[in-house]
N, CA, C and O of each residue as an XYZ file, in Angstrom:
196
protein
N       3.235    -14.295    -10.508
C       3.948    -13.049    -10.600
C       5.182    -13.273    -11.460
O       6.001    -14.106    -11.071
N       5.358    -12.717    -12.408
C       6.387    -12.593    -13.649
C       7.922    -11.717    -12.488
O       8.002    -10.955    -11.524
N       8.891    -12.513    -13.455
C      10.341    -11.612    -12.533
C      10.651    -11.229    -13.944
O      10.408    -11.695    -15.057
N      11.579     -9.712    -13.229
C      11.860     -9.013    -14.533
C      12.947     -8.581    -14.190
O      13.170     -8.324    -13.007
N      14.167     -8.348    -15.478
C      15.263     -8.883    -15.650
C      16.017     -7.232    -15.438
O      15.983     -6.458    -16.395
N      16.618     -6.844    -14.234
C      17.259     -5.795    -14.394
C      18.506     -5.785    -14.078
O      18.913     -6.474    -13.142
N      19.489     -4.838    -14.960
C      20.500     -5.050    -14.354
C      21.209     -3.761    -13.259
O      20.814     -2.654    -12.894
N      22.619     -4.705    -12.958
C      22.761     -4.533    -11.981
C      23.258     -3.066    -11.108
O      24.080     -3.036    -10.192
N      22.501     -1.893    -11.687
C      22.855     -0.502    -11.603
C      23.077      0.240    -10.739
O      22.594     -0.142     -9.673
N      23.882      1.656    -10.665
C      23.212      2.292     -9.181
C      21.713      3.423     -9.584
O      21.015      3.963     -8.725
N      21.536      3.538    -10.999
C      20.462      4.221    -11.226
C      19.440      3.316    -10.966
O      18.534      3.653    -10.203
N      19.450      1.907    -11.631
C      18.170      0.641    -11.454
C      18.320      0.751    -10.161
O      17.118      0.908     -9.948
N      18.866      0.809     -8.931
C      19.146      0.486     -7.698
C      17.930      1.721     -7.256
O      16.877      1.388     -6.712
N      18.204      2.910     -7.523
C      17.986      4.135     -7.044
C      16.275      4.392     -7.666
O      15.539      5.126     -7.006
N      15.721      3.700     -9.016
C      14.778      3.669     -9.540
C      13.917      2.988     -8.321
O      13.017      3.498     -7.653
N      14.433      1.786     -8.253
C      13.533      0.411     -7.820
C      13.368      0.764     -6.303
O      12.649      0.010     -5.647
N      13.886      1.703     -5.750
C      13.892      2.304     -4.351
C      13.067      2.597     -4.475
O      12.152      1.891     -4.054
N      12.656      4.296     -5.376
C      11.686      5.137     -5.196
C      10.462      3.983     -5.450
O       9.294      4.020     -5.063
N      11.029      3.149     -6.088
C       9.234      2.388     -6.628
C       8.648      1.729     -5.807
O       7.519      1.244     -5.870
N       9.731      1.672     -4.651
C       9.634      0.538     -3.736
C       8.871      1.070     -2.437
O       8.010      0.651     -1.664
N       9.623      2.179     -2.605
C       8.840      3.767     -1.266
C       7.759      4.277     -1.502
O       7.200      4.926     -0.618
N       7.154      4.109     -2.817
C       6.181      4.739     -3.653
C       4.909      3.973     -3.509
O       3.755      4.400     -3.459
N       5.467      2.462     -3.440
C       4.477      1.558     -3.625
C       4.219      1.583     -1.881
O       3.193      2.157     -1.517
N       4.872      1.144     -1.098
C       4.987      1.181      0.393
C       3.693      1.847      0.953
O       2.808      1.284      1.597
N       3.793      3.880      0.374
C       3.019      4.451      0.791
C       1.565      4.581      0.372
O       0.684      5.197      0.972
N       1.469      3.931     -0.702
C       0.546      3.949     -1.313
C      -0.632      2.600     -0.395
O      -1.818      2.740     -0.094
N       0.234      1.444     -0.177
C      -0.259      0.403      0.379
C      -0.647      0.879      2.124
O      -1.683      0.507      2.674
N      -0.065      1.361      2.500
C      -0.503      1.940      3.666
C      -1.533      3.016      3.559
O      -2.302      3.022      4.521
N      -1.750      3.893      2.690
C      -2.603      4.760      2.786
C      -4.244      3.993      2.667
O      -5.222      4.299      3.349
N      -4.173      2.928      1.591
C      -5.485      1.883      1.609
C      -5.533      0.864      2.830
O      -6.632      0.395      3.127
N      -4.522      0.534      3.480
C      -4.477      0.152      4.761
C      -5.809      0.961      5.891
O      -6.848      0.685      6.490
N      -5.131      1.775      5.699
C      -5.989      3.383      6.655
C      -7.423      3.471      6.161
O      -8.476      3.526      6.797
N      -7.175      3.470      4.831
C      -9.002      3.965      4.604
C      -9.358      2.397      4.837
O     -10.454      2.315      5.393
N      -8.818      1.218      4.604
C      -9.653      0.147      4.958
C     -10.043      0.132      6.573
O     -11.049     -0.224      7.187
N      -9.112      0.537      6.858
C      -9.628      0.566      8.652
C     -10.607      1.623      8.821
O     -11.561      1.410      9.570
N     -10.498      2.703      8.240
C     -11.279      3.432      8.849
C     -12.883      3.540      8.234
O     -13.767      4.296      8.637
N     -12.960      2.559      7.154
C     -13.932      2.203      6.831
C     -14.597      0.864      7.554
O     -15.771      0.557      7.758
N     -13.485      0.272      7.822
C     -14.314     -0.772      9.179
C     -14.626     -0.490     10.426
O     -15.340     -1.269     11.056
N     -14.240      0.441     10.883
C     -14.355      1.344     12.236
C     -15.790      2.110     11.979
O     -16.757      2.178     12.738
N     -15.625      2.632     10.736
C     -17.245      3.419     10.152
C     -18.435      2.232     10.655
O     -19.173      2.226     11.640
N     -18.234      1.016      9.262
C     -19.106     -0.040      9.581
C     -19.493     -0.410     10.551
O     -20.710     -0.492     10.720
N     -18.793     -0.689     11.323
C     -19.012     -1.511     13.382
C     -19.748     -0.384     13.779
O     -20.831     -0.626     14.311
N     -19.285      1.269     13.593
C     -20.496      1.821     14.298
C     -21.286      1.921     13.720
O     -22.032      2.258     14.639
N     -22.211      1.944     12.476
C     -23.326      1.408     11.732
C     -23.946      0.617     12.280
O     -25.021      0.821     12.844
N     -23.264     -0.585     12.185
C     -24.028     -2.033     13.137
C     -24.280     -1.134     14.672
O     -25.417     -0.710     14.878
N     -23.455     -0.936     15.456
C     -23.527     -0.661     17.039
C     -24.792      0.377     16.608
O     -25.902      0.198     17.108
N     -24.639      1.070     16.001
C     -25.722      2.026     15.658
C     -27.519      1.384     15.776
O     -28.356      1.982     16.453
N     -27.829      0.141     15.011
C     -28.526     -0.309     14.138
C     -28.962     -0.958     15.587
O     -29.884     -0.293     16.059
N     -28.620     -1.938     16.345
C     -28.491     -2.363     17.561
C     -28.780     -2.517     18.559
O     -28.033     -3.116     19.333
């Protein structure tokens, strides 16, 4: 992973937030469909069974 050189702002501050909240929700939302695609699967199998 590359580091990248910002300085020390309250706009860069206020950018790297939203990117930071942005990214957050985004990672949780594939969190969810990964679960709820493994919750799908298991009852497939329990299904199959």
């Amino acid at each position: 992973m590359s580091t990248v050189q910002v300085p020390p702002t309250r706009m860069n501050l206020t950018v790297y937030k939203a990117k930071r909240v942005a990214a957050k929700k985004g990672f949780d939302l594939l969190k969810k469909k990964a679960d709820a695609l493994k919750m799908r699967f298991q009852a497939m199998l329990r299904e199959i069974h």
